[in-house]
Short mmCIF file of the C-alpha atoms (twelve columns), coordinates in Angstrom:
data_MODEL
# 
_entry.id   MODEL 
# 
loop_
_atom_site.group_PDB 
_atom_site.id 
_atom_site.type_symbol 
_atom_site.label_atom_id 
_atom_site.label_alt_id 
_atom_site.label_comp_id 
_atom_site.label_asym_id 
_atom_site.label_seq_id 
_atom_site.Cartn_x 
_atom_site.Cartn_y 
_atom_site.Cartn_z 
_atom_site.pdbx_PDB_model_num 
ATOM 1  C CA . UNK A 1  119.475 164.759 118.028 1 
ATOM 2  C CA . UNK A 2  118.366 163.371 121.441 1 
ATOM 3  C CA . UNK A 3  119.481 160.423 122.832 1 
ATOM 4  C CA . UNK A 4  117.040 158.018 124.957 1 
ATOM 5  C CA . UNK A 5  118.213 157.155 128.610 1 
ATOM 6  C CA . UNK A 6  118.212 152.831 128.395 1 
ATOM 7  C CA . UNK A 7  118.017 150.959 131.831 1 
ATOM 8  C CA . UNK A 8  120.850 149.550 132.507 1 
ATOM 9  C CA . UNK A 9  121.302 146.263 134.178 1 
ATOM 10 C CA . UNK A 10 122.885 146.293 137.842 1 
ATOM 11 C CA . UNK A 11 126.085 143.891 138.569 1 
ATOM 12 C CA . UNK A 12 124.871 140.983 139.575 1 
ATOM 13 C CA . UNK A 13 126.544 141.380 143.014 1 
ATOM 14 C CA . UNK A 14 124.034 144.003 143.902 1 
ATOM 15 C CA . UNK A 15 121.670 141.726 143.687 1 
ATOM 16 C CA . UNK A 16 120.100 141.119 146.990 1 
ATOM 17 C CA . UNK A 17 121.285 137.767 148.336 1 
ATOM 18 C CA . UNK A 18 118.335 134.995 149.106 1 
ATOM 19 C CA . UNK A 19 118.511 135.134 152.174 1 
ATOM 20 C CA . UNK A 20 117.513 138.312 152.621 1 
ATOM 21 C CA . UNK A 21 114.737 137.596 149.462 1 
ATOM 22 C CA . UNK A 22 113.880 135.359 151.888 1 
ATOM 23 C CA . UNK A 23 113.243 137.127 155.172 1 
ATOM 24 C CA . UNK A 24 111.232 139.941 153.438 1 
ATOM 25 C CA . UNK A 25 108.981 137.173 152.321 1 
ATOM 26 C CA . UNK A 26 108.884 135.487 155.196 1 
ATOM 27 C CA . UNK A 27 108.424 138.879 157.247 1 
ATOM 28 C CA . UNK A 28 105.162 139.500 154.735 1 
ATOM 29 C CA . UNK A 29 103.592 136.382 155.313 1 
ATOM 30 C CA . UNK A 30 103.829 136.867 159.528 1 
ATOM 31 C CA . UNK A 31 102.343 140.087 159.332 1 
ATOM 32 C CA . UNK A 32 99.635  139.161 157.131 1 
ATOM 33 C CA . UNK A 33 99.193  135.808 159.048 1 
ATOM 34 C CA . UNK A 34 98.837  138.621 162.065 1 
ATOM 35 C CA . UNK A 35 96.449  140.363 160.208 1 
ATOM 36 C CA . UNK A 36 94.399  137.798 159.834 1 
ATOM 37 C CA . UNK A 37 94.477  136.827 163.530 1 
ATOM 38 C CA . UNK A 38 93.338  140.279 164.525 1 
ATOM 39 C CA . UNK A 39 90.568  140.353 161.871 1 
ATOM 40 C CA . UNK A 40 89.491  136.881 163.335 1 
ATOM 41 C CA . UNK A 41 89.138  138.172 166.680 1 
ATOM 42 C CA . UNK A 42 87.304  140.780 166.178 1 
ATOM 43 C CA . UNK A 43 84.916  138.753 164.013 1 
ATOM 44 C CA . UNK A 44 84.901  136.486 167.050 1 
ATOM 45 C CA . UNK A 45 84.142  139.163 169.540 1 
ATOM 46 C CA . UNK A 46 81.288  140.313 167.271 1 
ATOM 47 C CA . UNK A 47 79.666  136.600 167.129 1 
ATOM 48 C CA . UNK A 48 80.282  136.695 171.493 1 
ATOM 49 C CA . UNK A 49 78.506  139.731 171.410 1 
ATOM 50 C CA . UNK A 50 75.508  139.113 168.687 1 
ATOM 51 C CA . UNK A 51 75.110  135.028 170.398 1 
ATOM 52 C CA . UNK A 52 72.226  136.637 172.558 1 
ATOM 53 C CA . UNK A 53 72.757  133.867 175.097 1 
ATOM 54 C CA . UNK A 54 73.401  131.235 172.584 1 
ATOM 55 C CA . UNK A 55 75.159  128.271 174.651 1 
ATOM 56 C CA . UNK A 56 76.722  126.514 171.401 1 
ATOM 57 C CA . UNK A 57 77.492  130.481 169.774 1 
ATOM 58 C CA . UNK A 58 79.443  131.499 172.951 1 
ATOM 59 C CA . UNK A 59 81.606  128.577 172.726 1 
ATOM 60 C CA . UNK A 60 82.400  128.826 169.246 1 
ATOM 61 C CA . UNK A 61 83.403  132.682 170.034 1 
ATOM 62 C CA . UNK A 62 85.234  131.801 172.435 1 
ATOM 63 C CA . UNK A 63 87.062  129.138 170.985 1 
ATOM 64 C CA . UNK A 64 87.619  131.209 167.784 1 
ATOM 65 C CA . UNK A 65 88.924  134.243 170.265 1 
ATOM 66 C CA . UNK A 66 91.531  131.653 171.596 1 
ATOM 67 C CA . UNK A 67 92.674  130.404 168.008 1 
ATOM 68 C CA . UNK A 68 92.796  134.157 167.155 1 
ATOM 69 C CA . UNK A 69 94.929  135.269 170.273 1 
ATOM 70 C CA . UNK A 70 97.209  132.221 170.032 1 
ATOM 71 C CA . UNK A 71 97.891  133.149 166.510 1 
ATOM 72 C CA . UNK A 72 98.658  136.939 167.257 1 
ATOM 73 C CA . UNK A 73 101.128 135.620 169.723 1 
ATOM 74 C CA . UNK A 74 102.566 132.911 166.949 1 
ATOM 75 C CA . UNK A 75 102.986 136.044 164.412 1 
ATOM 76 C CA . UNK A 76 104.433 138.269 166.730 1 
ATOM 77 C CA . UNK A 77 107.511 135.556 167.878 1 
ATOM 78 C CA . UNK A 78 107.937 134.380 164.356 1 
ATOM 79 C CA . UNK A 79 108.734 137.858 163.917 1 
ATOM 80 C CA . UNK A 80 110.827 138.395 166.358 1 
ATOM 81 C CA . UNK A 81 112.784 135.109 165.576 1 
ATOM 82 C CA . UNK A 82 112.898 136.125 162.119 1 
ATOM 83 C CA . UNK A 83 114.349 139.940 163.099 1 
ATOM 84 C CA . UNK A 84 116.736 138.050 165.440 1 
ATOM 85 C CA . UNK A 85 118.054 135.568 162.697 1 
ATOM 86 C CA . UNK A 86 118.522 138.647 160.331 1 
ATOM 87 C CA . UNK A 87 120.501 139.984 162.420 1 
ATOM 88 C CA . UNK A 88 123.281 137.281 161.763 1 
ATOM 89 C CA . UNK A 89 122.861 137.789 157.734 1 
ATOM 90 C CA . UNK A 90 123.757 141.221 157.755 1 
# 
């Protein structure tokens, strides 16, 4: 007769703790925040490029290339921060 393998339960010590739950999340949410930012500049750098002259397009490209850059560099040092405040959890 064969016996089935069951999954067994870890100790709850192996758990991981929360804060480390909660840099992965917070970790995923910069980089897809970052993501975003470099989707939205190119999108904005296609609009500067298709405006054809456009006065009001080329501002709103350019604005939207600023938002996007200044949220790159937001991502990025929340990442950093949140690699540097790990560090102290471990």
């Amino acid at each position: 007769m064969e016996f089935i393998n069951i999954a067994h339960a870890g100790v709850i010590s192996d758990a991981p703790s929360l804060a480390s739950a909660g840099m992965k999340i917070l970790n995923f949410l910069l980089s897809v925040f970052g993501i975003v930012a470099i989707i939205m500049l190119v999108v904005s750098g296609v609009t500067y490029f298709f405006s054809a002259g456009n006065e009001e397009m080329n501002k709103k490209a350019k604005r939207a290339t600023t938002y996007a850059i200044v949220g790159i560099i937001l991502a990025m040092s929340g990442m950093i921060i949140v690699r540097m405040i790990s560090q102290f959890y471990k």
